[in-house]
C-alpha positions in Angstrom: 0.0 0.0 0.0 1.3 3.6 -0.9 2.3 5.4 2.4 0.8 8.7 3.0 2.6 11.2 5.2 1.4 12.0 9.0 -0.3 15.6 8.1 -2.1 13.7 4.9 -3.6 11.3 7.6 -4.6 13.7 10.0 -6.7 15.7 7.1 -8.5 12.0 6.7 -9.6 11.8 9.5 -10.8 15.2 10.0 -12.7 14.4 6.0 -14.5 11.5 8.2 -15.4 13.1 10.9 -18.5 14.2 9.4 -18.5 11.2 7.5 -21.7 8.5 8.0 -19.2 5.5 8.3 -17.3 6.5 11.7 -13.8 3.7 12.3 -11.9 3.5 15.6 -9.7 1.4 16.4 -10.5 -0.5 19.6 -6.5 -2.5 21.0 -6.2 -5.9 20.5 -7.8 -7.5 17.2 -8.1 -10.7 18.9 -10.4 -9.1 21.6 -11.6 -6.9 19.1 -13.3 -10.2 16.9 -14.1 -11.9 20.4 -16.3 -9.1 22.5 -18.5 -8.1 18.8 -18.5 -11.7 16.4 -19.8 -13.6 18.9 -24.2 -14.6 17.5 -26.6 -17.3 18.7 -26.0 -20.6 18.8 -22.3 -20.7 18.5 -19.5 -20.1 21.1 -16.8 -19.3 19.8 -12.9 -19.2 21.1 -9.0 -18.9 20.9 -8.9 -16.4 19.0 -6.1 -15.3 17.2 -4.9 -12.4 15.0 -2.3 -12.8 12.6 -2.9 -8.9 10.8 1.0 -7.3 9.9 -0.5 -4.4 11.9 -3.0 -4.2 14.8 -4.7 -1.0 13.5 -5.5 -2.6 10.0 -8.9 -3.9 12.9 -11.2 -1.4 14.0 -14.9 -1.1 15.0 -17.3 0.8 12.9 -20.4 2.4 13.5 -22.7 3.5 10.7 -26.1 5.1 12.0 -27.2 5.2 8.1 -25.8 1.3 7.6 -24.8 3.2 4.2 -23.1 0.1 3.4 -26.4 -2.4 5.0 -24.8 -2.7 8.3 -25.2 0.0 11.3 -21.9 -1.6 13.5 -19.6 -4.1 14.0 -15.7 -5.4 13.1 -13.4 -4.4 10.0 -10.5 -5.5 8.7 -8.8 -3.7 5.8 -5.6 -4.5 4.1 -4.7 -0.9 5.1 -5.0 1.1 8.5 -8.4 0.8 9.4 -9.4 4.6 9.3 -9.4 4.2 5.1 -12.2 2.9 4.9 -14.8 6.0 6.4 -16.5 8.0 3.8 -17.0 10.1 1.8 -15.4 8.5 -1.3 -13.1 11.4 -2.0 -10.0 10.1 -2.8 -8.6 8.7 -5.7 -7.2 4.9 -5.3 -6.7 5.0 -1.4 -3.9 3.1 0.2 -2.9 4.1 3.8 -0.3 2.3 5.6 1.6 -1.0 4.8 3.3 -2.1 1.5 4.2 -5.4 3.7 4.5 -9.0 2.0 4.2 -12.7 3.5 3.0 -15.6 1.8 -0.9 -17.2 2.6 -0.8 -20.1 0.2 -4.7 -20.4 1.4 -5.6 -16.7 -0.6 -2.9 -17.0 -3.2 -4.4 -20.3 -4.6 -8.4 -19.3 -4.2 -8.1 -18.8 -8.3 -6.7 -20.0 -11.3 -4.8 -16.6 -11.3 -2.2 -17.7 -8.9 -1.0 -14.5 -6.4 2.0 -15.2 -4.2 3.0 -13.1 -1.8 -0.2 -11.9 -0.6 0.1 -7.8 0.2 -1.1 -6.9 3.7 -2.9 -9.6 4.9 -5.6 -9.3 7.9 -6.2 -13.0 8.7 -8.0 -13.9 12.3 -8.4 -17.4 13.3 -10.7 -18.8 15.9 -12.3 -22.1 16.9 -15.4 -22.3 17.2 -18.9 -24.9 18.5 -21.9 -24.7 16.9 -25.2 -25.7 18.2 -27.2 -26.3 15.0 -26.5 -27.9 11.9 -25.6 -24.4 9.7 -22.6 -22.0 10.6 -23.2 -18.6 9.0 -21.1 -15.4 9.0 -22.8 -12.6 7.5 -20.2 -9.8 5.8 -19.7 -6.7 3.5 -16.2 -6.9 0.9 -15.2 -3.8 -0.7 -12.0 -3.0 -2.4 -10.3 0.5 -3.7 -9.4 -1.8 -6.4 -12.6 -1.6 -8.3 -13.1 0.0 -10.9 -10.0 0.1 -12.9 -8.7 -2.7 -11.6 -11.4 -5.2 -12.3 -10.1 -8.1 -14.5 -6.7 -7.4 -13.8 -3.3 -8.8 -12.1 -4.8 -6.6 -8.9 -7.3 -9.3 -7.8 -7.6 -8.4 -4.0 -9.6 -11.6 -2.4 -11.4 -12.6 0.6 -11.7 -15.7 2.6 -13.5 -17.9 5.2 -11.9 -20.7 5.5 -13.4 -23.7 7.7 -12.6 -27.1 8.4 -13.8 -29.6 11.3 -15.8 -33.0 10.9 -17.5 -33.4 7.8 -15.7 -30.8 5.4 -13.4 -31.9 3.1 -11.7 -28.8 1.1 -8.6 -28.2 -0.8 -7.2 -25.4 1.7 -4.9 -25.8 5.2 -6.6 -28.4 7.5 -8.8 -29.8 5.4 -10.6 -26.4 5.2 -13.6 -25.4 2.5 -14.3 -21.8 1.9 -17.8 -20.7 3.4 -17.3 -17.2 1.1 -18.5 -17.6 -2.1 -20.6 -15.5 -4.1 -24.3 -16.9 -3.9 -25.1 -17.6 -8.2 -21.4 -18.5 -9.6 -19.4 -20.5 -6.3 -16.8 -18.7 -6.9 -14.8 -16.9 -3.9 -15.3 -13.6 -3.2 -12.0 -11.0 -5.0 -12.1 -7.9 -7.3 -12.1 -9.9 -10.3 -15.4 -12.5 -9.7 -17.5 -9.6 -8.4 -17.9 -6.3 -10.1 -19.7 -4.8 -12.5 -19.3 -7.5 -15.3 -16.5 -5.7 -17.5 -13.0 -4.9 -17.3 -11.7 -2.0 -15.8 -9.3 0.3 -17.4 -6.4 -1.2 -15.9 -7.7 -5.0 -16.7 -8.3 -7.3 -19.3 -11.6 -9.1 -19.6 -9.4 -12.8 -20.0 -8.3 -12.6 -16.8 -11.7 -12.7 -15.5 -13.2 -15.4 -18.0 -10.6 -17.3 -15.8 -13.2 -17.7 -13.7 -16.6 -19.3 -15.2 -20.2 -17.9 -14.9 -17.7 -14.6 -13.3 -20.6 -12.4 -14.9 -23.8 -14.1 -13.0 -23.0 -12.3 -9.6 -23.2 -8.6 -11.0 -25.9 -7.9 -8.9 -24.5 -8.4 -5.5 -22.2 -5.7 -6.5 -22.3 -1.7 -5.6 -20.5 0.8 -7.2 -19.9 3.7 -4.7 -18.2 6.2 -7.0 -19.0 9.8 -4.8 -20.8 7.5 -1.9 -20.9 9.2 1.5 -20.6 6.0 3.4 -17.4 4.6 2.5 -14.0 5.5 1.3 -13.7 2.8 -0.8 -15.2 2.4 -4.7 -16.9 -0.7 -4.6 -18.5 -3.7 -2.3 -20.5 -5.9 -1.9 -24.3 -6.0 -0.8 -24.8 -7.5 2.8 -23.3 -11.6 1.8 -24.2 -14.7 4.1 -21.0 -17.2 4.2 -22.9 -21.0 5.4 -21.3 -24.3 5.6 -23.0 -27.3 7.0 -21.5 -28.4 10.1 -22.4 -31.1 12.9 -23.9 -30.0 16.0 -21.4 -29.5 19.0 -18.1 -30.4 17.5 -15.0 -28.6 17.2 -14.3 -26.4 13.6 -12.0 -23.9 13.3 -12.5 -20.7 11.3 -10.0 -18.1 9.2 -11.0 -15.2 8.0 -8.0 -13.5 5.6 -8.0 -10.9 3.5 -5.3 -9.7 1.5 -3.6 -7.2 -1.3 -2.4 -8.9 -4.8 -0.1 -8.1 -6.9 1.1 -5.0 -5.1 0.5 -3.5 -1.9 -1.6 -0.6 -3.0 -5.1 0.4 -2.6 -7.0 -0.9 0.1 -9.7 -3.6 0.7 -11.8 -4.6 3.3 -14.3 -7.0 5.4 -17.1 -5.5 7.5 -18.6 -8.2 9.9 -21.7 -6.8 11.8 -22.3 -7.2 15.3 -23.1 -11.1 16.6 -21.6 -11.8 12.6 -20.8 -15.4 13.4 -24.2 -17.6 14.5 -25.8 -21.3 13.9 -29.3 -21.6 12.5 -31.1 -24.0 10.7 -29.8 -25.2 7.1 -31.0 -22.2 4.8 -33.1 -24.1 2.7 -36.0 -23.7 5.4 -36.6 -27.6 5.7 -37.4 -29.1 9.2 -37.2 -33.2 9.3 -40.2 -35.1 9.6 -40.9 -35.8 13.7 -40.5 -39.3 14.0 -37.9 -40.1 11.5 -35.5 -36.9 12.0 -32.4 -40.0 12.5 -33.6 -42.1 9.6 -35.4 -40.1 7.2 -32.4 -39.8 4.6 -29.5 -42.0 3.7 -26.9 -43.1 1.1 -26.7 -46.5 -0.1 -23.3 -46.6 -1.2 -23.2 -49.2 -3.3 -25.7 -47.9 -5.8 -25.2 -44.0 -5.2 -28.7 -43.4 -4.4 -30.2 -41.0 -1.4 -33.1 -43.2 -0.4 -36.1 -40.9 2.2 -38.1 -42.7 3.9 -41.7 -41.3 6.1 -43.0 -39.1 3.2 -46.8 -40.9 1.5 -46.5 -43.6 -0.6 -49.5 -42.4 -2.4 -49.0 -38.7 -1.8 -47.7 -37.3 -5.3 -44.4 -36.8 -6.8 -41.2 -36.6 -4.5 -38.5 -33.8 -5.6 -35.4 -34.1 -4.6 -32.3 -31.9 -4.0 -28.8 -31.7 -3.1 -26.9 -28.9 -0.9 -22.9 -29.2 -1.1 -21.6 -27.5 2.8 -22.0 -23.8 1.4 -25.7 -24.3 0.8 -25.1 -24.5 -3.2 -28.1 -26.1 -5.1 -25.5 -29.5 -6.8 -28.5 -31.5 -8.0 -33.1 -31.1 -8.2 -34.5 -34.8 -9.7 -37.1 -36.5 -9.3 -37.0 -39.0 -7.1 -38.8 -43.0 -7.6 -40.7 -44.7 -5.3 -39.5 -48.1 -4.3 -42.3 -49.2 -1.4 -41.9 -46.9 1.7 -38.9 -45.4 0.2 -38.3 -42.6 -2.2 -34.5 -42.7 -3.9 -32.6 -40.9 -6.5 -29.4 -41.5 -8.1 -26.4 -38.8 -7.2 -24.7 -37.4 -9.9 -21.2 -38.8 -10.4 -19.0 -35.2 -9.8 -20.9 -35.1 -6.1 -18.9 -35.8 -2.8 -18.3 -35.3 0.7 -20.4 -33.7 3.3 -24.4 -33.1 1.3 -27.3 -32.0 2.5 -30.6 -33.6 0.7 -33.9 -32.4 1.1 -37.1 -34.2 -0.1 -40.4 -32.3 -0.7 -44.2 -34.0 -1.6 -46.7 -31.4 -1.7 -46.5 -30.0 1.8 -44.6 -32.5 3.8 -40.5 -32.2 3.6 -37.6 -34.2 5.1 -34.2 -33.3 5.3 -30.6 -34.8 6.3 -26.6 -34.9 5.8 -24.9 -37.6 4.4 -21.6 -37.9 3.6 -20.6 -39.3 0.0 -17.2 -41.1 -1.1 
């Protein structure tokens, strides 16, 4: 990130001052993530920072919620005070120009970035309650516009592993972030407004498939009171499937690519990290909540069992851990059972839900 002189800073601050967004930076990140992340149905602990500098973590308070959220945690890439509003300044970088290597955000896409600029990373472990983790978050990046589609592709991250998960990052970890149409993760160049910028080239972001399908969880912010920064995201939900009362472990990382200049940044409201129900709404039948799906492994068929034999058609459909929609078929009725066959690319952790008019069952099962 390009440094900007003591008396520079000062005037920024003054700028946000009257400024919607308001930053301050509140000691220790660590405690920072621990006294605000904390939601229902999760506890979470050990947590760690691992940020290049303690003030790249501040607390924000937004009585507009000019970006969708009125308070909470951020973590920028750059000092934490960039980030308040207006949007004044051309391609703001404050602080840093530090390098380290995250192989976890330098492989997210097929455009490899090694070192990583600036990284904010904070790890924690964490117990769920339910069967859904969610983190609810804002990205937004200096980056954007001109840099869209280029070499500049600052990313985010939430990486999780624990029981059930079976990812291609540290520990085992999948990554919860990922933008809700496409799958892919969450960086400059597989969310904006669907064209390169002036500094990019569209082939870097064809790189990514379907990177055009998400343009509409995208804000452009050029002359935005909120922010500083040109671009982010609207208000995203990270979920990943996890079992009730065991031990996962959870990164969130951010992180400069390519150089260390402009600055991006997470926003995590207030209680950002909960457990609720699987998003897709379905409850499991009373009665058969421990049997009512299962794989049979030798065939590759889910098999539910306690919806009406002579109740209509069964639909069925497969969840991978981020709440993705993998597979909807029709599923045959074989006696009390109703089964459908998995298509071959799905594996590990799944959630499967079965509807018939207005009964549903749901359930996880793990596929090798």
């Amino acid at each position: 990130m390009k440094r900007i002189p003591p008396l520079a800073i000062v005037s920024l601050l003054a700028l946000g001052a009257s400024a919607q967004l308001q930053v301050y930076f509140a000691g220790d990140p660590a405690s920072l993530a621990l006294a605000h992340l904390n939601g229902p149905n999760v506890a979470i602990m050990n947590v760690v920072s691992q940020t290049i500098d303690p003030q790249q973590v501040g607390y924000f308070r937004d009585s507009t919620a000019s970006i969708g959220l009125d308070s909470g945690m951020v973590m920028s890439t750059g000092i934490c005070y960039g980030v308040m509003g207006p949007n004044s300044i051309p391609n703001m970088s404050l602080g840093g120009g530090f390098f380290t290597t995250d192989l976890d955000l330098a492989t997210l896409t097929p455009l490899y970035a090694n070192p990583i600029g600036d990284p904010g990373i904070i790890q924690m472990d964490l117990i769920p309650a339910g069967d859904t983790l969610e983190v609810r978050y804002v990205f937004g990046s200096e980056e954007y516009d001109e840099y869209a589609c280029s070499g500049k592709d600052d990313r985010m991250a939430m990486f999780l592993s624990g029981p059930g998960l079976v990812g291609p990052f540290s520990l085992g970890a999948i990554n919860m972030a990922t933008l809700p149409i496409s799958g892919l993760p969450v960086t400059v160049n597989t969310l904006n407004r669907g064209i390169a910028g002036s500094a990019g080239s569209e082939g870097l972001c064809f790189m990514n498939p379907l990177w055009q399908l998400d343009t509409v969880y995208y804000i452009n912010n050029d002359f935005g009171l909120g922010t500083q920064l040109d671009g982010y995201t609207v208000v995203l939900s990270a979920r990943a499937v996890v079992v009730p009362g065991s031990l996962y472990h959870l990164k969130i990382a951010i992180g400069d690519v390519g150089d260390g200049l402009y600055d991006s940044a997470i926003f995590l409201p207030e209680g950002a990290i909960r457990c609720t129900d699987f998003s897709t709404g379905s409850q499991d039948l009373g009665g058969f909540a421990a049997q009512a799906v299962w794989l049979n492994e030798q065939d590759r068929t889910v098999n539910v069992r306690g919806l009406s034999a002579d109740g209509g058609p069964v639909l069925m459909e497969v969840f991978d851990p981020t709440g993705r929609l993998l597979q909807r078929s029709s599923a045959t009725r074989n006696g009390a059972l109703w089964s459908t066959p998995l298509a071959s690319e799905i594996g590990g952790m799944v959630v499967v839900r079965a509807w018939q008019q207005d009964q549903a069952a749901s359930g996880r099962v793990f596929v090798r």
